[in-house]
C-alpha positions in Angstrom: -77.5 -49.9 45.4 -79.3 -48.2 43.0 -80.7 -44.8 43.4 -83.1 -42.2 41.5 -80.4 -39.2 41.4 -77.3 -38.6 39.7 -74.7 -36.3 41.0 -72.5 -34.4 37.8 -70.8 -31.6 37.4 -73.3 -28.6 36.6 -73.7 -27.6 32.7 -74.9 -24.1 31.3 -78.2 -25.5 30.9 -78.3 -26.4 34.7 -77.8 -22.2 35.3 -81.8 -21.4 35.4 -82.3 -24.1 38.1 -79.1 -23.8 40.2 -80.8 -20.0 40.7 -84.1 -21.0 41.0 -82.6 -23.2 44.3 -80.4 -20.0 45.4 -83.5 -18.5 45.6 -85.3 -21.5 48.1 -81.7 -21.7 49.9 -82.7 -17.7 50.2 -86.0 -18.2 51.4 -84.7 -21.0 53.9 -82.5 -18.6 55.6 -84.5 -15.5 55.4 -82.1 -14.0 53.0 -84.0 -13.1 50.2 -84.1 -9.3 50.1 -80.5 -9.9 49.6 -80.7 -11.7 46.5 -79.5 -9.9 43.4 -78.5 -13.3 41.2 -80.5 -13.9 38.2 -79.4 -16.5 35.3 -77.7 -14.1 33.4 -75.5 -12.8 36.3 -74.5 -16.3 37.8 -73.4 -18.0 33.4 -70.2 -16.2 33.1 -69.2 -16.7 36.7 -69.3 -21.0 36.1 -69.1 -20.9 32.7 -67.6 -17.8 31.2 -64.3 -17.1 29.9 -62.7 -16.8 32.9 -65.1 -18.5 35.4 -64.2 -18.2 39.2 -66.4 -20.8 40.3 -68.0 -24.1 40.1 -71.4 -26.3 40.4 -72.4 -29.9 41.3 -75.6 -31.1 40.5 -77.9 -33.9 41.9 -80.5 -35.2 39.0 -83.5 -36.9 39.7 -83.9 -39.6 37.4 -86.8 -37.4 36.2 -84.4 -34.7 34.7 -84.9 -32.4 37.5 -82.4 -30.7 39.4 -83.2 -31.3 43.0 -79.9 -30.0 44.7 -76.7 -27.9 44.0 -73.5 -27.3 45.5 -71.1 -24.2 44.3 -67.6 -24.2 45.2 -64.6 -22.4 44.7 -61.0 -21.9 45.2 -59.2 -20.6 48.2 -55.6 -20.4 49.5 -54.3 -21.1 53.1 -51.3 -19.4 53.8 -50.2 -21.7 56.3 -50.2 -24.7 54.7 -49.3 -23.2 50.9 -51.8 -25.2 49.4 -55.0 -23.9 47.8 -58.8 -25.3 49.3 -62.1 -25.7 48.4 -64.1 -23.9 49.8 -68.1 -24.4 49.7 -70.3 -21.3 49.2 -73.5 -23.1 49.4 -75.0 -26.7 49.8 -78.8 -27.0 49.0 -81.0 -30.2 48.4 -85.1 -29.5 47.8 -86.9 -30.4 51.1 -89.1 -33.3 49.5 -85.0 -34.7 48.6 -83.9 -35.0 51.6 -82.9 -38.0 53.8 -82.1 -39.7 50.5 -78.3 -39.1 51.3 -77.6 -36.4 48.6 -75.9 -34.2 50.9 -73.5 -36.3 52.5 -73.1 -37.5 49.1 -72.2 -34.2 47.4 -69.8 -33.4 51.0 -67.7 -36.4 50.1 -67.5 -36.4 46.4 -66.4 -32.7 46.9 -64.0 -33.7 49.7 -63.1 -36.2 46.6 -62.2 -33.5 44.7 -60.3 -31.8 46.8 -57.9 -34.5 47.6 -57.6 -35.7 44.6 -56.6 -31.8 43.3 -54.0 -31.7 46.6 -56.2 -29.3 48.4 -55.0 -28.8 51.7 -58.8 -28.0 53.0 -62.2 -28.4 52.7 -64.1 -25.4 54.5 -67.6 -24.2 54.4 -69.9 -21.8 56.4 -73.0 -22.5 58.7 -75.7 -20.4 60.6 -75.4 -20.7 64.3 -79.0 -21.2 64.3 -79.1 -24.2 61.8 -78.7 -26.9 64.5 -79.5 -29.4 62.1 -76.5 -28.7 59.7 -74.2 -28.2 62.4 -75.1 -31.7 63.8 -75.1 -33.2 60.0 -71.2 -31.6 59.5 -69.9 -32.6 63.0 -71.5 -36.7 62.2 -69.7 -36.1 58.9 -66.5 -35.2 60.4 -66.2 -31.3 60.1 -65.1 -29.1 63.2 -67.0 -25.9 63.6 -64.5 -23.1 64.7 -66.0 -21.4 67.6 -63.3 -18.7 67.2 -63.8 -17.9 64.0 -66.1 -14.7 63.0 -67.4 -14.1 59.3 -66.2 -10.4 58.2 -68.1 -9.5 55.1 -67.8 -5.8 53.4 -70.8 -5.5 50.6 -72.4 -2.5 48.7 -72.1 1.0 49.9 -69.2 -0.1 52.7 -67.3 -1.8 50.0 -67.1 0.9 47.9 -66.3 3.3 50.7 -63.6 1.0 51.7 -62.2 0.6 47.7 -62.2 4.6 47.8 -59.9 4.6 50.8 -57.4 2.4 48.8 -54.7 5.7 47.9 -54.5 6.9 51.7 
């Protein structure tokens, strides 16, 4: 079966449209007063000397990027193996039902087996019905126990400052 995209590994040339797509992933989830990323932020981070994360991208046969995925590694202390964990999945609303999210969720499940991962984990908004339904059909469990913490900006620092008491 033939099809019009290609899914790679993202290359430094890819950076400008990976944030360009943060920013509609943004947008989509009412998030964009949050967003500080710019091209120039986000390079060293996938591609730097000591980058910390990476990027799949899906091609149109056109040459534009239409979706992204970035990933990186975590650790579970219960099973002493690292994961891969899944910051954000995004394809372009005229992209989807063309299969290029379940197909970037099992090439990066792929990926994690064939590195020995121990897990595959990811994040979703309790309000995104339609992702929730999409990860449960694909095989994921959401953990109804489970509550983000986050610490950012001003709190962070507070907290860093309290590190000598």
């Amino acid at each position: 079966m033939s099809t019009p995209y290609t899914l790679r590994p993202a290359r430094p040339a890819d950076v400008p449209a990976i944030v360009g797509l943060i920013g509609e992933l943004a947008d989509f989830e009412n998030l964009s007063h949050l967003m500080e990323v710019t091209p120039e932020k986000l390079h060293p981070h996938l591609f730097g000397e000591r980058p910390v994360a990476e990027a799949m991208v899906a091609e149109h046969e056109s040459g534009t990027v239409v979706a992204f995925a970035l990933t990186f590694v975590n650790f579970s202390t219960f099973l002493a193996k690292p994961g891969l964990y899944l910051e954000d999945l995004y394809v372009q609303p005229a992209h989807r039902g063309a299969g290029l999210g379940k197909r970037m969720l099992t090439r990066l499940a792929q990926v994690a087996v064939e590195r020995g991962y121990g897990r595959f984990e990811w994040c979703v908004l309790d309000w995104n019905e339609n992702a929730i339904r999409f990860y449960e059909k694909m095989g994921a469990t959401i953990m109804p126990d489970w509550r983000l913490c986050r610490v950012t900006g001003e709190s962070l620092a507070q907290l860093g400052e309290r590190a000598g008491d």
